[in-house]
C-alpha positions, -999 to +999 in steps of 0.1 A: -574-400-295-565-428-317-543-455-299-514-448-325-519-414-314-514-420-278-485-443-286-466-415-303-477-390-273-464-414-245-433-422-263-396-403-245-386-375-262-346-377-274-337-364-242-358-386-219-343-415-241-308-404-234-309-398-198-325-431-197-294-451-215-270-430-197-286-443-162-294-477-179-254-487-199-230-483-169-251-512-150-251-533-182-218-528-191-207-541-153-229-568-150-219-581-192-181-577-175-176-592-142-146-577-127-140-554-155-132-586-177-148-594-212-158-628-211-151-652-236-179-671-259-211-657-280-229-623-260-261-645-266-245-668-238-234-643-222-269-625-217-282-655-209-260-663-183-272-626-167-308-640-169-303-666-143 
């Protein structure tokens, strides 16, 4: 099997992809809003910020 092949075969189907989001956005959206607060400034600071 070619390696695009196997790419394409190991790749999460539209339901995989969703249950993964749906597990994977309620985290992200508390840890981008401490204390359910929207923080001020660019989100580029704002992910970085996460990072450390």
């Amino acid at each position: 099997m070619s390696p695009s092949r196997t790419a394409l075969s190991a790749r999460p189907g539209p339901e995989q992809a969703a249950d993964r989001i749906a597990q994977s956005l309620p985290r992200a959206v508390d840890r981008l809003t401490p204390g359910g607060v929207i923080p001020s400034g660019p989100i580029e600071d704002i992910i970085r910020q996460q990072k450390s």
